[in-house]
FILOTOR-276411 format. One record per atom (N, C-alpha, C): residue in three letters; x, y, z. Coordinates in steps of 0.05 Angstrom, whole numbers, padded with zeros to 5 digits, always signed. Example, Ala and Ser with C-alpha at 12.3 -4.5 7.8 and 13.67 -1.06 7.14 Angstrom:
<rs>
ALA+00264-00114+00156ALA+00246-00090+00156ALA+00264-00066+00156SER+00257-00045+00142SER+00273-00021+00143SER+00258+00001+00157
</rs>
This chain:
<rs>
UNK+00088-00346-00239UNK+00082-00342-00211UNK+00105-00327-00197UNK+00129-00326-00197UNK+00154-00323-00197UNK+00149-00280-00205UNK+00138-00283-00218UNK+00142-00258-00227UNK+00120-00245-00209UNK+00091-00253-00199UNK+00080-00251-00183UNK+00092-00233-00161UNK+00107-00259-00155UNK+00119-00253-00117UNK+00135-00226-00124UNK+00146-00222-00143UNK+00172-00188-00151UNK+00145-00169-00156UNK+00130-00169-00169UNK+00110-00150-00154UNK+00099-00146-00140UNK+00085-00166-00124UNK+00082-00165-00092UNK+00107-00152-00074UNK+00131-00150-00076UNK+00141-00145-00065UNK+00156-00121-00071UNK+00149-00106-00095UNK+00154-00081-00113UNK+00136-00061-00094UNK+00107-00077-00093UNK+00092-00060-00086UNK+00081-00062-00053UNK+00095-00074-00042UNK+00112-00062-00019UNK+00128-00050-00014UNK+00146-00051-00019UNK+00165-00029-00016UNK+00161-00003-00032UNK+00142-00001-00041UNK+00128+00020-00048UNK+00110+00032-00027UNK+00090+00014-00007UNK+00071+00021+00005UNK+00092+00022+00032UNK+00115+00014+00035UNK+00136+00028+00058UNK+00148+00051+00056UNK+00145+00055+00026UNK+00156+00088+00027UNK+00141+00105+00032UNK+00108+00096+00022UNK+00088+00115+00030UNK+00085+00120+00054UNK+00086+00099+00072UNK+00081+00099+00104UNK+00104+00121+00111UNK+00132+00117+00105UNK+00150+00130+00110UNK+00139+00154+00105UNK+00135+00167+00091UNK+00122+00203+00083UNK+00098+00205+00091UNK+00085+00184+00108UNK+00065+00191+00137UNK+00035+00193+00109UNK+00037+00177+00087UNK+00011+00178+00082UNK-00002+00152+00081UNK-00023+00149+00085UNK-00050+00127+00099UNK-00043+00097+00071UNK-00050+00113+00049UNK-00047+00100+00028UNK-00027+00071+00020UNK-00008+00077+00036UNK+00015+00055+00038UNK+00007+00022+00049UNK-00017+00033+00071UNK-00029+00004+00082UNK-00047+00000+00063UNK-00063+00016+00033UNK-00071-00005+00015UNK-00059-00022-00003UNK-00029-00006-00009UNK-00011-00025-00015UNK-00008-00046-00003UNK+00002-00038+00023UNK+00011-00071+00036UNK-00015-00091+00038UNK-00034-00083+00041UNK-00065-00098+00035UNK-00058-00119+00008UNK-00053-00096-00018UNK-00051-00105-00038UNK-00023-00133-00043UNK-00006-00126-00031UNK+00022-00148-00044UNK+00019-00159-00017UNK+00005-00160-00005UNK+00001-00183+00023UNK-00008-00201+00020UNK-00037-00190+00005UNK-00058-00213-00005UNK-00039-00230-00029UNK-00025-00222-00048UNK-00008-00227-00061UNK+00005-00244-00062UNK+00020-00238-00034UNK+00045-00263-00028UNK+00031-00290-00013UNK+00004-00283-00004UNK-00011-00295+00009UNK-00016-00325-00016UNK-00020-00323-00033UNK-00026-00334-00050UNK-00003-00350-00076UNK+00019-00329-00077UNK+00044-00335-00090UNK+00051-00354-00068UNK+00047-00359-00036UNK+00067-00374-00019UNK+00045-00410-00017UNK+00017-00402-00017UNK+00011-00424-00019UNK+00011-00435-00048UNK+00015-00427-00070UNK+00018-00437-00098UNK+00045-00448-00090UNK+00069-00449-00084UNK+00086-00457-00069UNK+00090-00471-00050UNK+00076-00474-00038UNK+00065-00493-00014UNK+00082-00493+00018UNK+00095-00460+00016UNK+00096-00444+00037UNK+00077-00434+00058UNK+00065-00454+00066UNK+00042-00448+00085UNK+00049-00428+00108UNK+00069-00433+00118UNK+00084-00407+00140UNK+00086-00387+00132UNK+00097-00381+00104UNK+00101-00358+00093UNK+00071-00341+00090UNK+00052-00369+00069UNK+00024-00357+00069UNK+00016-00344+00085UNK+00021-00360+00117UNK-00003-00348+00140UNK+00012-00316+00142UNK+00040-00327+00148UNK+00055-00285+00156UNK+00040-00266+00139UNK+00037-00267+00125UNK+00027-00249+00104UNK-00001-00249+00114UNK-00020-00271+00112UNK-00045-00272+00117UNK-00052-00245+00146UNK-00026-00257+00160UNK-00028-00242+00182UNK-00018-00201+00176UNK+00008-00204+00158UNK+00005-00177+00154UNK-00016-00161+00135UNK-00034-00175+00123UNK-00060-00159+00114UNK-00073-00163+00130UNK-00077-00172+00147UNK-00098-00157+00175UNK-00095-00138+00186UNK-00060-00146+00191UNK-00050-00112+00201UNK-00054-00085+00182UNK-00046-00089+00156UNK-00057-00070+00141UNK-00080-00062+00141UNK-00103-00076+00146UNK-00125-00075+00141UNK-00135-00051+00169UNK-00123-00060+00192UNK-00125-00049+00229UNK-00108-00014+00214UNK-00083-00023+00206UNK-00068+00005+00204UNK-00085+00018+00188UNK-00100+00017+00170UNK-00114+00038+00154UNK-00133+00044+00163UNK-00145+00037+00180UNK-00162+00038+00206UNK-00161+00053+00213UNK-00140+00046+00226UNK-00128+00070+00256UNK-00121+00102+00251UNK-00106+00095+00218UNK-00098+00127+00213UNK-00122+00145+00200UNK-00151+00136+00202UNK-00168+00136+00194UNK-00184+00157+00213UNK-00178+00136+00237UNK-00199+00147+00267UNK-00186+00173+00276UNK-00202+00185+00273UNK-00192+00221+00294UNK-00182+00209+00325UNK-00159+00223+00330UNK-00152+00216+00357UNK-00162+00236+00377UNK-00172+00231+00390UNK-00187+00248+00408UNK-00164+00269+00431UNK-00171+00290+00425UNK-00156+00310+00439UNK-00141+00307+00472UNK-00159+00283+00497UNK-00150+00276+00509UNK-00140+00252+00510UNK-00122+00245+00487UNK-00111+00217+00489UNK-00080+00230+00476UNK-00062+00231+00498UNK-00030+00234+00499UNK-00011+00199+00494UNK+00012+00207+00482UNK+00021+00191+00472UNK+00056+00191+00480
</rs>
């Protein structure tokens, strides 16, 4: 299980370099080693840790979303 969590967390910092070079693909990573740690933390019985995670694959789930939706020409930032 141990070895688990080092790839969950391989493949994050993988899906942060993608985000870093602005491609979409990086939030299926973090999807991927979120759900991951999600599961490595309750086999552990890191329930806090579980939910963070629980909570950052949602966000992944919203960010691949978002970079998804065309931004409409009158919406300034």
């Amino acid at each position: 299980m141990e070895i688990l969590g080092w790839v969950g967390a391989l493949i994050a910092i993988l899906g942060t370099w993608l985000n870093i070079q602005k491609n979409k693909y990086g939030f299926v990573l973090f999807f991927i080693s979120n759900l991951t740690l999600v599961f490595v933390n309750i086999y552990f019985k890191s329930y806090s840790q579980a939910f963070l995670f629980f909570v950052y694959t949602i966000f992944a789930i919203v960010g691949y979303i978002k970079w998804n939706t065309p931004k409409s020409s009158s919406t300034r930032y």
